[in-house]
C-alpha positions as CSV (number, residue, x, y, z in Angstrom):
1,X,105.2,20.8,65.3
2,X,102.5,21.3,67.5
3,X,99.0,20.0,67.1
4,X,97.5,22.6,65.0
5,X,100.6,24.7,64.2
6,X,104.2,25.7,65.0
7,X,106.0,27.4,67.4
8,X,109.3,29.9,66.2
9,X,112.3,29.2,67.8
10,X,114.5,31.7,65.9
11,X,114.6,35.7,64.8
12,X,113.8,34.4,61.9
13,X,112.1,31.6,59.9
14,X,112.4,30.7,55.8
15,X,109.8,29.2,53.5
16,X,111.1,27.5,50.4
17,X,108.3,28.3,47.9
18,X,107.8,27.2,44.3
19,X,104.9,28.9,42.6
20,X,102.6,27.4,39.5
21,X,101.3,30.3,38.0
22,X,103.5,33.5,37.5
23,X,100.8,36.0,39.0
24,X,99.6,38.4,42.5
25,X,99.2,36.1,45.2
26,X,97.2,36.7,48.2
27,X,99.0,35.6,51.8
28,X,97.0,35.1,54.6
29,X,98.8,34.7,58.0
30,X,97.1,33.8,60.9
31,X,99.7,33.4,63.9
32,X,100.0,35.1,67.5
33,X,103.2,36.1,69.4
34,X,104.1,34.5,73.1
35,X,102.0,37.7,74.8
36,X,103.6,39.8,77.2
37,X,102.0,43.8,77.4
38,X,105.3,44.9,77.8
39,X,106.7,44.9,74.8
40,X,104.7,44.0,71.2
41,X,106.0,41.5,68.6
42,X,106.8,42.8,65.4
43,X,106.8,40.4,62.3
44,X,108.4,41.5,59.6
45,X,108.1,39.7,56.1
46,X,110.6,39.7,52.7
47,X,110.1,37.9,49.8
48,X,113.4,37.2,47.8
49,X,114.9,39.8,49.9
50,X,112.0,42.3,49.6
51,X,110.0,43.8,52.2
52,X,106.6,42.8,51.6
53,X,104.7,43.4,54.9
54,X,105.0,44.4,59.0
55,X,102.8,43.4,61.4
56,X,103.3,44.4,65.2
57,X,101.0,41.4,67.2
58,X,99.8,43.9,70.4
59,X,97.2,41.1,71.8
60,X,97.3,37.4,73.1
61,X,94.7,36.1,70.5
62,X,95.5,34.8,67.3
63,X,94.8,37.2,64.2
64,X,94.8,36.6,60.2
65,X,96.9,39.2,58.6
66,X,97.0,39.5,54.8
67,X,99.1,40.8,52.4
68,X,99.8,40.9,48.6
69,X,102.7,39.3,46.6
70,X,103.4,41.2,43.8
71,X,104.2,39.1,40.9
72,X,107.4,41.0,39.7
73,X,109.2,38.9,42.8
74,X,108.1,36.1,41.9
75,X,111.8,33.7,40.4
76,X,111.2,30.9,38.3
77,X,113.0,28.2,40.5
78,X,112.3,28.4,44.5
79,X,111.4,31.7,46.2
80,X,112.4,32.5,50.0
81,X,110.0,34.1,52.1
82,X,111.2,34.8,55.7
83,X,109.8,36.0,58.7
84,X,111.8,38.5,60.7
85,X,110.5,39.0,64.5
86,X,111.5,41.3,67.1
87,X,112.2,38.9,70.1
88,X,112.6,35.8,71.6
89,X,110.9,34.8,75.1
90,X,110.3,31.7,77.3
91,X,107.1,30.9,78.4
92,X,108.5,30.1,81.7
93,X,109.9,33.5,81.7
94,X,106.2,35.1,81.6
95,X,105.2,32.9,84.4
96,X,103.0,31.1,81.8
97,X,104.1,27.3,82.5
98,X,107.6,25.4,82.9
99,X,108.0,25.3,79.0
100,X,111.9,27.2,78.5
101,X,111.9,27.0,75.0
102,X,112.5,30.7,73.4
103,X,109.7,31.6,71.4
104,X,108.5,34.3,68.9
105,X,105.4,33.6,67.1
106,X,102.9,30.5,66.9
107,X,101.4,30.1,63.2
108,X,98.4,28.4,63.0
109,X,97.8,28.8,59.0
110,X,99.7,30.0,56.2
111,X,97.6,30.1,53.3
112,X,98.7,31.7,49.3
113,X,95.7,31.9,46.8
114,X,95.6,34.1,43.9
């Protein structure tokens, strides 16, 4: 984990999530994709296997994205929520610095409130 956040290594990424209350949540997201103008990150997010958001990341600066979770997805034990993004791409392959890790999106905060 990075200082402030994390880094994606993978298409895709899973939270294991157990909720308190059975109600809407509020998700806010705020993340940024490794930049490169040629071709814009998409996120895609499911909850329990249902689409629940898309967000294409088009700039180099972080953003906050929000979206709802409708409490009819909620489960009783843990819920899966899982990011799905479009590409993978080395930092040293943008000319960026000598980092070769394949990367998708940094997130800086996740954060569910109702």
């Amino acid at each position: 984990m990075d200082e402030i956040g994390t880094w994606t290594n993978q298409k895709e990424s899973l939270l294991f999530l157990s909720f308190k209350d059975h109600t809407n949540y509020n998700l806010d997201i705020t993340m940024m994709s490794l930049y490169t103008p040629e071709i814009d990150q998409t996120v895609e997010i499911f909850l329990n296997g249902n689409n629940i958001g898309k967000f294409t990341l088009d700039s180099p600066e972080q953003k906050k994205y929000t979206l709802t979770i409708p409490k009819e997805l909620l489960i009783e034990e843990y819920n899966i929520l899982k990011f799905k993004f479009k590409y993978l791409i080395s930092p040293i392959q943008l000319g960026i610095n000598n980092d070769n890790r394949n990367l998708a999106v940094y997130f800086s905060k996740i954060d569910f409130y109702k």
